[in-house]
PDB file of N, CA, C and O in Angstrom:
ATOM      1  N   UNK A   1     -19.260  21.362 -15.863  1.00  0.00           N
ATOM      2  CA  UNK A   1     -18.396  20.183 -15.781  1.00  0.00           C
ATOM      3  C   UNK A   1     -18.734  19.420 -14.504  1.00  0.00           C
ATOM      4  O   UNK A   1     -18.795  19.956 -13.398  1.00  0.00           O
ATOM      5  N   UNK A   2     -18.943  18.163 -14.737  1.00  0.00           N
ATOM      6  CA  UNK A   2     -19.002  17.397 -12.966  1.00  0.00           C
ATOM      7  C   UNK A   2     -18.213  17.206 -12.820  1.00  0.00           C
ATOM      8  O   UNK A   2     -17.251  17.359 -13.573  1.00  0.00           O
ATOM      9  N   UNK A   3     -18.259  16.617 -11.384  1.00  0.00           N
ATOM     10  CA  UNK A   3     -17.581  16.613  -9.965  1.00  0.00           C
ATOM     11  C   UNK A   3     -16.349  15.110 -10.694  1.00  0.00           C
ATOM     12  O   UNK A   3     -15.119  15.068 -10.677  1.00  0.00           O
ATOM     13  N   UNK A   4     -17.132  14.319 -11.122  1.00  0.00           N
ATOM     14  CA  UNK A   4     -15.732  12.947 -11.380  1.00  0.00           C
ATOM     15  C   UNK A   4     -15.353  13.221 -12.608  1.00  0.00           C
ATOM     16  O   UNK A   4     -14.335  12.696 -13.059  1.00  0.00           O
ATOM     17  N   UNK A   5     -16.178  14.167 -13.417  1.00  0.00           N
ATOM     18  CA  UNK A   5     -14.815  14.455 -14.931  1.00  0.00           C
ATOM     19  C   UNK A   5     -13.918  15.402 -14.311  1.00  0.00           C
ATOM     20  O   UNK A   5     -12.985  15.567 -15.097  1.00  0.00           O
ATOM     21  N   UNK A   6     -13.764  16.079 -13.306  1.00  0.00           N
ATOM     22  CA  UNK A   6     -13.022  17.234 -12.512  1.00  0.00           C
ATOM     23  C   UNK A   6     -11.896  15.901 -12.067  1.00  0.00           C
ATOM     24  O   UNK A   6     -10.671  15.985 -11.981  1.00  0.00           O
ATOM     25  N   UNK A   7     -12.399  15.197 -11.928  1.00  0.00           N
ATOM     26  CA  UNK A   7     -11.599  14.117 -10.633  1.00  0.00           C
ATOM     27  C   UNK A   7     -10.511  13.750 -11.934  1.00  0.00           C
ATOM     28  O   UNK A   7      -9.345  14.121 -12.069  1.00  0.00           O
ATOM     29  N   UNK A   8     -11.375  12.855 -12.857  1.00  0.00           N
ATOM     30  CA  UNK A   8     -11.082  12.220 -13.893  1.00  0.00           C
ATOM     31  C   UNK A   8      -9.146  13.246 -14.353  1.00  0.00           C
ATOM     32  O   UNK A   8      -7.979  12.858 -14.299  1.00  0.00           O
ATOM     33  N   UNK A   9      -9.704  14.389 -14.693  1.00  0.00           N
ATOM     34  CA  UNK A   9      -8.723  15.153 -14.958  1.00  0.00           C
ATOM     35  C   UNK A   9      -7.234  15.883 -14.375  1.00  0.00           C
ATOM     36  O   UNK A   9      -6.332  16.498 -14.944  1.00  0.00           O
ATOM     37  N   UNK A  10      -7.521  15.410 -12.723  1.00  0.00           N
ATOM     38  CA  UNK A  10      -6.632  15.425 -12.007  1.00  0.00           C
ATOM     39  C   UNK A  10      -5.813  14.035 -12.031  1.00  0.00           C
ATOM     40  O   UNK A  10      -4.595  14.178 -11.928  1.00  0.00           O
ATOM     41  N   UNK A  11      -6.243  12.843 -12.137  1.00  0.00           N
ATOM     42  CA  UNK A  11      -5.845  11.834 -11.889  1.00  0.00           C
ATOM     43  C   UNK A  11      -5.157  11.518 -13.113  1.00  0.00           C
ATOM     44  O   UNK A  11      -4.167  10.788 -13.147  1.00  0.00           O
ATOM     45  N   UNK A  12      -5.884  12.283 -14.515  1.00  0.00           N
ATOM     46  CA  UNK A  12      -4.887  11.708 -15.799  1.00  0.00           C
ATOM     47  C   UNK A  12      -2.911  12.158 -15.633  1.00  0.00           C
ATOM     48  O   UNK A  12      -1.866  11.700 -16.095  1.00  0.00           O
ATOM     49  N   UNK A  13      -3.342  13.388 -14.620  1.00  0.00           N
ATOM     50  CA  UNK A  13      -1.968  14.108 -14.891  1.00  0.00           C
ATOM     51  C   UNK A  13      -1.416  13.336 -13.355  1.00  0.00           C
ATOM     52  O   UNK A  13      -0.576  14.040 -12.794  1.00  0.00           O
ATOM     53  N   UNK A  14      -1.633  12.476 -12.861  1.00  0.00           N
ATOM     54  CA  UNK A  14      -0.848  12.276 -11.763  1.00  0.00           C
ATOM     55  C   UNK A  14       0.450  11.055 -11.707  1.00  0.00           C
ATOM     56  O   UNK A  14       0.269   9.837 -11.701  1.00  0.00           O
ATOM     57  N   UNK A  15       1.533  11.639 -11.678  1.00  0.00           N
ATOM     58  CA  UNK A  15       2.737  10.622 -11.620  1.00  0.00           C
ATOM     59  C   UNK A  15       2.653   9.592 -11.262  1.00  0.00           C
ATOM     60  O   UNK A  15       3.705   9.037 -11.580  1.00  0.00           O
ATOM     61  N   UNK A  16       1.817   8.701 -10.599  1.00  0.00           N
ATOM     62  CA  UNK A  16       1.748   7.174  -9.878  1.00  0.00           C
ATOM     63  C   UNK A  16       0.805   6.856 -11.070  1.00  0.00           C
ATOM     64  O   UNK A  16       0.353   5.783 -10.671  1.00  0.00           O
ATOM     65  N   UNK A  17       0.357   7.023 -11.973  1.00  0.00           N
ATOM     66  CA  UNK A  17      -0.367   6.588 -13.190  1.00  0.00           C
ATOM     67  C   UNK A  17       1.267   5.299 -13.991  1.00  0.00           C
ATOM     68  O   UNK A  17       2.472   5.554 -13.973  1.00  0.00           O
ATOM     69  N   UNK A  18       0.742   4.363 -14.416  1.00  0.00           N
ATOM     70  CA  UNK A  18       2.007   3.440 -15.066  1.00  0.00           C
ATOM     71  C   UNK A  18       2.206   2.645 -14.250  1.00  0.00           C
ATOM     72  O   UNK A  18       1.440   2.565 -13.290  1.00  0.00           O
ATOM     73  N   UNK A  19       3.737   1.475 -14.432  1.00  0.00           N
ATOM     74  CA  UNK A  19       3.762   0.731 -14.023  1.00  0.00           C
ATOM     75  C   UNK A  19       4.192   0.980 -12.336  1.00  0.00           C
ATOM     76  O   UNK A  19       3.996  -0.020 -11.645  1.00  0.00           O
ATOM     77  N   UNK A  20       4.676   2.030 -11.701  1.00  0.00           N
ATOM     78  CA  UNK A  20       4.973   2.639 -10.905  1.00  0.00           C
ATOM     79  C   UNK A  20       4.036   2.445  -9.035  1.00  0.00           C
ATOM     80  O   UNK A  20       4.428   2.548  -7.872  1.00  0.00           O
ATOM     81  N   UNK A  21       2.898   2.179  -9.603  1.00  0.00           N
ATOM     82  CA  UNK A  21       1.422   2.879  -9.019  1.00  0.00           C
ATOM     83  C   UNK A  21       1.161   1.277  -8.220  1.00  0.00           C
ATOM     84  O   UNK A  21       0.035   1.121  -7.747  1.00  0.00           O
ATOM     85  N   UNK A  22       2.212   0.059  -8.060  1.00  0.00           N
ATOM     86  CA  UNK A  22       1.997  -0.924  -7.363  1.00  0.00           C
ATOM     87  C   UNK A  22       2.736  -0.530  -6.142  1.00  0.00           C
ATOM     88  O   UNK A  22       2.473  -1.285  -5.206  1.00  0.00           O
ATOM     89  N   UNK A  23       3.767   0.623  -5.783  1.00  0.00           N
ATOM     90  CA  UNK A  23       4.047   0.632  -4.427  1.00  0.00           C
ATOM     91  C   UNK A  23       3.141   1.549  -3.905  1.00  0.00           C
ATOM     92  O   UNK A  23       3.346   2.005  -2.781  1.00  0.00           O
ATOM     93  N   UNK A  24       1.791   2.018  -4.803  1.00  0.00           N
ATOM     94  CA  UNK A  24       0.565   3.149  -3.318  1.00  0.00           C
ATOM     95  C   UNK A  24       0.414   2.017  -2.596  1.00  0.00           C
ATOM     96  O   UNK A  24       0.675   2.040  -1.393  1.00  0.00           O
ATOM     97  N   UNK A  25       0.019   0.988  -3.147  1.00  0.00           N
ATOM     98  CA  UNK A  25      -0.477  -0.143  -1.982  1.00  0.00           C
ATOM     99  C   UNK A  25      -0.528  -0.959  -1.323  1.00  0.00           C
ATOM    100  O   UNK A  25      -0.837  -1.838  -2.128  1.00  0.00           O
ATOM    101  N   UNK A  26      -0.474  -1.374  -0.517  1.00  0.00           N
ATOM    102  CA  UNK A  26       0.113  -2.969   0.213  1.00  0.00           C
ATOM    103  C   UNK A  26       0.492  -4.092  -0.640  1.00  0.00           C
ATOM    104  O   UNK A  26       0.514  -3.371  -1.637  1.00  0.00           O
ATOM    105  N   UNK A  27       0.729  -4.946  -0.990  1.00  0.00           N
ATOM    106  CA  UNK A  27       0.770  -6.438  -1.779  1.00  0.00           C
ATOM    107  C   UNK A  27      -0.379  -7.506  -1.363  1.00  0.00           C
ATOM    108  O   UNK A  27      -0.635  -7.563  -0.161  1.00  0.00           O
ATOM    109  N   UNK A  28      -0.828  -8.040  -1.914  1.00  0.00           N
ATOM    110  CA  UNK A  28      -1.521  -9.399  -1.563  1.00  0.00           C
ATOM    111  C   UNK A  28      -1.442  -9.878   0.061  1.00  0.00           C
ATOM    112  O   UNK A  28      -2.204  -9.921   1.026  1.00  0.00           O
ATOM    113  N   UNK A  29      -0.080 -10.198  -0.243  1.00  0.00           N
ATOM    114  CA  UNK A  29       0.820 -11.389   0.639  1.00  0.00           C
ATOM    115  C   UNK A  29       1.398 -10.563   1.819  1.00  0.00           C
ATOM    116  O   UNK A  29       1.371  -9.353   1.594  1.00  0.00           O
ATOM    117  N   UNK A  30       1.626 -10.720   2.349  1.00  0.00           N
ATOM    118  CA  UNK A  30       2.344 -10.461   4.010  1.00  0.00           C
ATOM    119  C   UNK A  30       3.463  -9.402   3.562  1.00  0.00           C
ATOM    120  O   UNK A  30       4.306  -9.659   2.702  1.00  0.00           O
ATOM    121  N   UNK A  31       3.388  -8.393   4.127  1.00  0.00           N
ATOM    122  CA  UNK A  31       4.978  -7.412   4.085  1.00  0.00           C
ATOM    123  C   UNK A  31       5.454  -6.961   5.239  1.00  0.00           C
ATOM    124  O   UNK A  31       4.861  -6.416   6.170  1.00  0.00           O
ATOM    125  N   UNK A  32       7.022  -7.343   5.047  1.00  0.00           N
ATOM    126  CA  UNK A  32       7.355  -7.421   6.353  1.00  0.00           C
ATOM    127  C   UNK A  32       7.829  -5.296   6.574  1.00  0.00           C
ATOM    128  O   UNK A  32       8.234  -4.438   5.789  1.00  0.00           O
ATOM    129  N   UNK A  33       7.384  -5.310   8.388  1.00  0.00           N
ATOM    130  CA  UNK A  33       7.744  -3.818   8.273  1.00  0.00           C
ATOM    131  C   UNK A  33       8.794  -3.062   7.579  1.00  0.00           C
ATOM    132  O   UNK A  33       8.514  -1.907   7.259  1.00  0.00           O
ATOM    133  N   UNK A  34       9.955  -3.524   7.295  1.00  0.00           N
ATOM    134  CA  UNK A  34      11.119  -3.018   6.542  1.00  0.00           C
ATOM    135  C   UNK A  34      10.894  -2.266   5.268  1.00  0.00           C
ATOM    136  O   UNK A  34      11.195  -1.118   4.941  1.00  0.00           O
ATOM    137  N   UNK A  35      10.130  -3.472   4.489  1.00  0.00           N
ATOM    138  CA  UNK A  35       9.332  -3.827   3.230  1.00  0.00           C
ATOM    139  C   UNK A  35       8.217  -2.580   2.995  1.00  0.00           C
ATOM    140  O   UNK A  35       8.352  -1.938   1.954  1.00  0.00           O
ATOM    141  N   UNK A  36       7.053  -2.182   3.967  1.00  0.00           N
ATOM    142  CA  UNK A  36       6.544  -1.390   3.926  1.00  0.00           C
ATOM    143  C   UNK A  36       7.179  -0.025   3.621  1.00  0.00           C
ATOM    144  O   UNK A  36       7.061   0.622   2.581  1.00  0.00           O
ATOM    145  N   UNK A  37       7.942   0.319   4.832  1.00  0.00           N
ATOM    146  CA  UNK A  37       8.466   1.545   4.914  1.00  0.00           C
ATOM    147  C   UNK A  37       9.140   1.743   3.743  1.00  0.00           C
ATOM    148  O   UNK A  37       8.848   2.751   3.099  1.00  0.00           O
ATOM    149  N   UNK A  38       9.980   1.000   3.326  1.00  0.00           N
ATOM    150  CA  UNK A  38      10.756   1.056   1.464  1.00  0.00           C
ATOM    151  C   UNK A  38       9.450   1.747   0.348  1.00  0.00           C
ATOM    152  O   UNK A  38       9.445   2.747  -0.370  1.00  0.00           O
ATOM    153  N   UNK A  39       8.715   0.986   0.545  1.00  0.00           N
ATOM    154  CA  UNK A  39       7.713   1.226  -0.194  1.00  0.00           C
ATOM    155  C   UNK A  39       6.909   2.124  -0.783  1.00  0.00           C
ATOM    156  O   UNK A  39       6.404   2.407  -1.869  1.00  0.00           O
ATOM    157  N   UNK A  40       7.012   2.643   0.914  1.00  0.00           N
ATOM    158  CA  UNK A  40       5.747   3.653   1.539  1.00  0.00           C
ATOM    159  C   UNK A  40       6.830   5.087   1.166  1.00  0.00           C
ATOM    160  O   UNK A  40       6.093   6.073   1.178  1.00  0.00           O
ATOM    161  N   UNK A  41       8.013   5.433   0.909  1.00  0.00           N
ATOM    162  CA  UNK A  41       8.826   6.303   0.962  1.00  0.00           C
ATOM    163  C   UNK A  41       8.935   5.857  -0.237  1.00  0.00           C
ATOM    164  O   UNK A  41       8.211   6.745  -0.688  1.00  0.00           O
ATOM    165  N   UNK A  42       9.324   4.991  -1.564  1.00  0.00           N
ATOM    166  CA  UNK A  42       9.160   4.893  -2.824  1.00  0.00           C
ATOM    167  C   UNK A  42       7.844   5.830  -3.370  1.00  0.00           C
ATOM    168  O   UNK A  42       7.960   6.686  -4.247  1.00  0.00           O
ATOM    169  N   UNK A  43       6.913   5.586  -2.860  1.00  0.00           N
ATOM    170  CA  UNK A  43       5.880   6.367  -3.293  1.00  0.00           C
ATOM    171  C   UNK A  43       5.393   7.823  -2.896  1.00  0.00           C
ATOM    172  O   UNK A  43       4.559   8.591  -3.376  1.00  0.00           O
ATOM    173  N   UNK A  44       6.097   7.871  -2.023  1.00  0.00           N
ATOM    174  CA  UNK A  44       6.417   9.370  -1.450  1.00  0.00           C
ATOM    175  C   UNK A  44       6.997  10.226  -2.048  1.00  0.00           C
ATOM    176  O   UNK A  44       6.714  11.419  -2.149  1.00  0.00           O
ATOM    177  N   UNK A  45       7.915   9.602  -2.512  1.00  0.00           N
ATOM    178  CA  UNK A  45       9.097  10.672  -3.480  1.00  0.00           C
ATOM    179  C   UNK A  45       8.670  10.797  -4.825  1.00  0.00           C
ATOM    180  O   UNK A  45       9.045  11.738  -5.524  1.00  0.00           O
ATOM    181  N   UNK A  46       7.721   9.689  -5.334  1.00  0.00           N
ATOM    182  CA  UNK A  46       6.897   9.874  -6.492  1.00  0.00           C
ATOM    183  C   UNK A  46       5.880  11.071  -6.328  1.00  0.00           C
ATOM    184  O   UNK A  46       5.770  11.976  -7.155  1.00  0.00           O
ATOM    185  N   UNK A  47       5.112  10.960  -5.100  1.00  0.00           N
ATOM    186  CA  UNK A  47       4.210  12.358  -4.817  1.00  0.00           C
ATOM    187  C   UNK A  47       5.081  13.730  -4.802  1.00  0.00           C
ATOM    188  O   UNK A  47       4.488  14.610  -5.424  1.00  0.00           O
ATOM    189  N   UNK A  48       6.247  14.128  -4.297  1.00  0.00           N
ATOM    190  CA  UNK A  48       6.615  14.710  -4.071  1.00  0.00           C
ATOM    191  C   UNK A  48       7.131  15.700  -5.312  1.00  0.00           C
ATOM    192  O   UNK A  48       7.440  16.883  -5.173  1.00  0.00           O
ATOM    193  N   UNK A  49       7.159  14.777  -6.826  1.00  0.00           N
ATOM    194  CA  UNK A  49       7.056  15.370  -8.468  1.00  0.00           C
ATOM    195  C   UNK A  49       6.248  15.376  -8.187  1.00  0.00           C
ATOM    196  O   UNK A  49       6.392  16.301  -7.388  1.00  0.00           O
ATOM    197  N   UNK A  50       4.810  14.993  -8.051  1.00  0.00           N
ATOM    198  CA  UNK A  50       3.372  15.428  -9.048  1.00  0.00           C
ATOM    199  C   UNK A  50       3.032  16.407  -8.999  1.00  0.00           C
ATOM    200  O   UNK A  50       3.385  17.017  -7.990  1.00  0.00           O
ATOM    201  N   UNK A  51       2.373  16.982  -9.767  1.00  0.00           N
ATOM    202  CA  UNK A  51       2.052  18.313  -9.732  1.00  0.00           C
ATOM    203  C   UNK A  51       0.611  18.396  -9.623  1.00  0.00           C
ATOM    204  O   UNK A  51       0.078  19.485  -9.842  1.00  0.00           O
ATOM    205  N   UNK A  52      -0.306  17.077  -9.217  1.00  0.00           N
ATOM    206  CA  UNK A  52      -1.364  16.980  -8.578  1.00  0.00           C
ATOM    207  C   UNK A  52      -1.709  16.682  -7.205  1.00  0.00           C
ATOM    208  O   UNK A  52      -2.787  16.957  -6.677  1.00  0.00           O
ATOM    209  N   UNK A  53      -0.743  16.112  -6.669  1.00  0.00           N
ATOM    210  CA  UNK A  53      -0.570  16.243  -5.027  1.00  0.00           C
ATOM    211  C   UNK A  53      -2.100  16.728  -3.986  1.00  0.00           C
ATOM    212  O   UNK A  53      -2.855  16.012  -3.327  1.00  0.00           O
ATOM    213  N   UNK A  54      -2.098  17.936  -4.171  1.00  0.00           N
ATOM    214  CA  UNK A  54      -2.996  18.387  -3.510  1.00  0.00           C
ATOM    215  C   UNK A  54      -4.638  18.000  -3.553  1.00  0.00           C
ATOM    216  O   UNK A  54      -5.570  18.103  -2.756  1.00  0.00           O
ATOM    217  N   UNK A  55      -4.460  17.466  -5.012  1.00  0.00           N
ATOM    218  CA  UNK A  55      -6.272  17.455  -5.285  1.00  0.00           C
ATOM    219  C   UNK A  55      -6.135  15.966  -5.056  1.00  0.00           C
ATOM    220  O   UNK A  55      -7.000  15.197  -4.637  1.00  0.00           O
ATOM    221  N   UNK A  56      -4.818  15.688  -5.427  1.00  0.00           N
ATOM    222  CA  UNK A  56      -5.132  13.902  -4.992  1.00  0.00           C
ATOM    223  C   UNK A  56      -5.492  13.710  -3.397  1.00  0.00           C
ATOM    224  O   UNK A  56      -6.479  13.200  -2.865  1.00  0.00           O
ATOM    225  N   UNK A  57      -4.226  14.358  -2.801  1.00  0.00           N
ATOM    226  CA  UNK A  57      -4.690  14.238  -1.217  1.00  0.00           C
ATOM    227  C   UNK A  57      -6.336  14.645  -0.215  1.00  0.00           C
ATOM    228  O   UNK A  57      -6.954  14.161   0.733  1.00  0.00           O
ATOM    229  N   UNK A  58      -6.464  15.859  -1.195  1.00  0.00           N
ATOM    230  CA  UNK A  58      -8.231  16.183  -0.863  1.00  0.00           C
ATOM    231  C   UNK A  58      -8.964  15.109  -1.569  1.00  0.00           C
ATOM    232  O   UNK A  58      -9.963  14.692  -0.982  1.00  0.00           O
ATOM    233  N   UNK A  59      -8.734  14.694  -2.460  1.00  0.00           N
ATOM    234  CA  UNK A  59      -9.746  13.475  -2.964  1.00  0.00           C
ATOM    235  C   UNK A  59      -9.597  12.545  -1.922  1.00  0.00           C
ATOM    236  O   UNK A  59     -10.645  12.223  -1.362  1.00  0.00           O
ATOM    237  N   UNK A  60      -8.224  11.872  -1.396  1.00  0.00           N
ATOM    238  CA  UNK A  60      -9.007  10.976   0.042  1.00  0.00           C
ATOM    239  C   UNK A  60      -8.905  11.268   0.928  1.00  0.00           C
ATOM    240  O   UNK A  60      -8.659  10.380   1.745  1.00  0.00           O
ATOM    241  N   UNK A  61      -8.985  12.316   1.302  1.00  0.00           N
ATOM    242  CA  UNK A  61      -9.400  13.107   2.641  1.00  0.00           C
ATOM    243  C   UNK A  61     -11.265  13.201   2.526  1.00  0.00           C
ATOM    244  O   UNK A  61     -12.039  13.017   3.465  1.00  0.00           O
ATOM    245  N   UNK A  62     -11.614  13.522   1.164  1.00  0.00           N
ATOM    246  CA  UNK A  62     -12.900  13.505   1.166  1.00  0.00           C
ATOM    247  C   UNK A  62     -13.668  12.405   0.925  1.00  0.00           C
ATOM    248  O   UNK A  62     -14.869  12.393   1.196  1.00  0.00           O
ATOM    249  N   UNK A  63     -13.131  11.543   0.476  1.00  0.00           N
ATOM    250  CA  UNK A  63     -13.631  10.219   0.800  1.00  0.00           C
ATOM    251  C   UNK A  63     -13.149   9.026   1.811  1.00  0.00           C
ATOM    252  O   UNK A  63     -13.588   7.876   1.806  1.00  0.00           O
ATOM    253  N   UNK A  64     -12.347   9.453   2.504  1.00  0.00           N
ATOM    254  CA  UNK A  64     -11.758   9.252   3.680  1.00  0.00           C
ATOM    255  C   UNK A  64     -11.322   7.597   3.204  1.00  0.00           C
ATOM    256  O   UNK A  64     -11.855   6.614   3.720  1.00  0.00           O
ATOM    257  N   UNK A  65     -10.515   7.535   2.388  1.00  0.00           N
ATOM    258  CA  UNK A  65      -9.507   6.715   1.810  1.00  0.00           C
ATOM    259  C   UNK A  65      -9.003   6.007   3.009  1.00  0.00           C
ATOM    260  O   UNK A  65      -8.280   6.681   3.743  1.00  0.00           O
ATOM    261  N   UNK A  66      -9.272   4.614   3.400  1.00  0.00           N
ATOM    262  CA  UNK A  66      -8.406   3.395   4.089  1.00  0.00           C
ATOM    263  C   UNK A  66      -7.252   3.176   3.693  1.00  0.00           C
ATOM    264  O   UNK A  66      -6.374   3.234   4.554  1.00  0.00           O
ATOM    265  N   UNK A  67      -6.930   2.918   2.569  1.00  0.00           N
ATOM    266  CA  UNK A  67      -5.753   2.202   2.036  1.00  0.00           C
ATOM    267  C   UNK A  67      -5.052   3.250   1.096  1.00  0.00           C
ATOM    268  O   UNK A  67      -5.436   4.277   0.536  1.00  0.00           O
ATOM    269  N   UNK A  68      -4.108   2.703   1.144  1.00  0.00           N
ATOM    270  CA  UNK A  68      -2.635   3.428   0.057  1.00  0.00           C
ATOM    271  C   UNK A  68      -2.127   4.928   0.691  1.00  0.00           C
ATOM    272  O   UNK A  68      -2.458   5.617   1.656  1.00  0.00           O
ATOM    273  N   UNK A  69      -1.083   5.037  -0.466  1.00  0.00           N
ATOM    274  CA  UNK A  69      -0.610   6.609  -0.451  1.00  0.00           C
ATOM    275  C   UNK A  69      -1.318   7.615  -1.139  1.00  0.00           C
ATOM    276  O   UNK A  69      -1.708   7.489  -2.300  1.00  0.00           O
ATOM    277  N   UNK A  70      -1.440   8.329  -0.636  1.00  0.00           N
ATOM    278  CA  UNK A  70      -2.757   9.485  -1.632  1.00  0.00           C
ATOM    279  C   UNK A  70      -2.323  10.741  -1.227  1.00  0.00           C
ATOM    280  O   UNK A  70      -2.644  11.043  -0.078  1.00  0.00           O
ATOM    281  N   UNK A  71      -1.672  11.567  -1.868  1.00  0.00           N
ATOM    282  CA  UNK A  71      -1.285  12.937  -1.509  1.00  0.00           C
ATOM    283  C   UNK A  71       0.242  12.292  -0.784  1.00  0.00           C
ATOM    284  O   UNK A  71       0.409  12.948   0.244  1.00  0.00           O
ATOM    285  N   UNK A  72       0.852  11.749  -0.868  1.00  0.00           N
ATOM    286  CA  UNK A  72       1.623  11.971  -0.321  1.00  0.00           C
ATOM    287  C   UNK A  72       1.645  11.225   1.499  1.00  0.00           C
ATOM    288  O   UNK A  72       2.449  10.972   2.396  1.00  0.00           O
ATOM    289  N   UNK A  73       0.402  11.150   1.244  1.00  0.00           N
ATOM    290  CA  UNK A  73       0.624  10.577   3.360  1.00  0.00           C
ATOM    291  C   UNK A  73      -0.103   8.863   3.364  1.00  0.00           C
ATOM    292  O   UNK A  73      -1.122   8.576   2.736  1.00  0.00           O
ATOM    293  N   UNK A  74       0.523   8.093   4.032  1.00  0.00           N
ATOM    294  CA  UNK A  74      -0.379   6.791   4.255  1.00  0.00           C
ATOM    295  C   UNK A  74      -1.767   7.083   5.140  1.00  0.00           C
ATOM    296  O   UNK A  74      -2.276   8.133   5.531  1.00  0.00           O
ATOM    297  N   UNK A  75      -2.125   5.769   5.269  1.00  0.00           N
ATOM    298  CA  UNK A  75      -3.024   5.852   5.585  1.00  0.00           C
ATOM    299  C   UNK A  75      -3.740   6.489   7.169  1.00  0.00           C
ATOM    300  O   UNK A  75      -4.810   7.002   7.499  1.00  0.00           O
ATOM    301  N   UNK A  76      -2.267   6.048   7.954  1.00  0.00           N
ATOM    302  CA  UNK A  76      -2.234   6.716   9.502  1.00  0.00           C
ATOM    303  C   UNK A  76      -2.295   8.295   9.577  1.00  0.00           C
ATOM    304  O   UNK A  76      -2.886   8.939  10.444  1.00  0.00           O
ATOM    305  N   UNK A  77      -1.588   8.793   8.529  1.00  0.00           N
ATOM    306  CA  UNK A  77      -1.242  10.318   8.508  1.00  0.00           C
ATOM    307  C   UNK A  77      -2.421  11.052   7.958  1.00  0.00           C
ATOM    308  O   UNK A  77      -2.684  12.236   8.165  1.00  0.00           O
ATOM    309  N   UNK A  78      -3.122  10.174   7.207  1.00  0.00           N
ATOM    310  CA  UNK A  78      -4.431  10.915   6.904  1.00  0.00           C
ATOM    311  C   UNK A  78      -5.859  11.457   7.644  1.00  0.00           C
ATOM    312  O   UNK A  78      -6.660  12.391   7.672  1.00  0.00           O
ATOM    313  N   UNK A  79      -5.449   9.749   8.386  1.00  0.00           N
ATOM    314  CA  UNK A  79      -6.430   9.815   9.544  1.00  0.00           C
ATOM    315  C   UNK A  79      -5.956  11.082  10.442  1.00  0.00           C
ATOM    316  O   UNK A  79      -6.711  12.031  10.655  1.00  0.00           O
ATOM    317  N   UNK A  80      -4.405  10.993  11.032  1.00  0.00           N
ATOM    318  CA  UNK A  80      -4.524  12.425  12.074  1.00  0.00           C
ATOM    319  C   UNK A  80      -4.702  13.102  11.571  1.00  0.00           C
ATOM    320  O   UNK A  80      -5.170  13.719  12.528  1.00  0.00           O
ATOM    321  N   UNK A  81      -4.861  14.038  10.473  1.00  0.00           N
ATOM    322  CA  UNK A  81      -5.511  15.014   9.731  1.00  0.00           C
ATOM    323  C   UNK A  81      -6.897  15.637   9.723  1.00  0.00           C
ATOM    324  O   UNK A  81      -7.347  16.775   9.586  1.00  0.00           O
ATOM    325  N   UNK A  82      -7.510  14.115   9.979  1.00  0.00           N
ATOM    326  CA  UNK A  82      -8.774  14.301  10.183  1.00  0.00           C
ATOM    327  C   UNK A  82      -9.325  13.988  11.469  1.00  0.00           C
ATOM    328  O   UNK A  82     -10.505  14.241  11.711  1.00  0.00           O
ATOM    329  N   UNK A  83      -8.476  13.396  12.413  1.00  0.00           N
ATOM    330  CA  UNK A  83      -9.541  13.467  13.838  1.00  0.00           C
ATOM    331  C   UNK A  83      -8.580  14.804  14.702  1.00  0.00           C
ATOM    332  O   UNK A  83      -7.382  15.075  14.778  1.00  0.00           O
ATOM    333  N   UNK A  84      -9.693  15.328  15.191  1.00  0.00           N
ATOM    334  CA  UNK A  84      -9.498  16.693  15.619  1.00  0.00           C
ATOM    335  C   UNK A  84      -8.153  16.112  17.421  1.00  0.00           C
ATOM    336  O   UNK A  84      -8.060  14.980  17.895  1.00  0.00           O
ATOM    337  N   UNK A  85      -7.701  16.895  17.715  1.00  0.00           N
ATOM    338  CA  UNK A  85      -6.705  16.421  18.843  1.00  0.00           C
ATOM    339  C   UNK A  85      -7.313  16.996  19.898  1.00  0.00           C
ATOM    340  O   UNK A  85      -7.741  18.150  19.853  1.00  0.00           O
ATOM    341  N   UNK A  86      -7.384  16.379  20.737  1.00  0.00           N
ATOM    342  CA  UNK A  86      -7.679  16.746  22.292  1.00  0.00           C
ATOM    343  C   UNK A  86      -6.825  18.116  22.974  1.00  0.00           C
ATOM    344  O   UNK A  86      -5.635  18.176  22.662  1.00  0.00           O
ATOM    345  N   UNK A  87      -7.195  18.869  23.598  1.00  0.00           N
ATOM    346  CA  UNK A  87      -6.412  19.919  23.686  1.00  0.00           C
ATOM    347  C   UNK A  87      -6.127  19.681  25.710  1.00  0.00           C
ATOM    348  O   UNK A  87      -5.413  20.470  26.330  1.00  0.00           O
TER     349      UNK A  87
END
């Protein structure tokens, strides 16, 4: 089996699939911070059912995903994940 029918098959079963799947990402137009955070926690609590979570979040961790909610974390939270912390 490859690597994107593997992908393919995680993503069929993931809850932000439908009409739902417009708050992973910013809007077009200007959002004001309030607006975000509503948003950004709308789609949080959607991750928080899926029962793909994990492979979604390693999918943009491994492609080191800019934009949206993916696993559960925006885009800031992903990044600290991945840059190592100064000790």
């Amino acid at each position: 089996m490859s690597i994107q029918r593997i992908e393919v098959e995680w993503q069929m079963k993931a809850e932000c699939r439908g009409p739902q799947a417009v708050v992973f990402f910013p809007p077009s137009q200007f959002e004001r911070k309030e607006d975000k955070l509503q948003r950004e926690n709308r789609a949080k609590e959607i991750c928080t059912q899926c029962s793909v979570q994990t492979d979604c979040l390693d999918y943009a961790l491994s492609i080191r995903e800019p934009h949206g909610i993916w696993g559960g974390l925006n885009e800031l939270e992903r990044k600290a994940l991945l840059t190592p912390h100064a000790v």
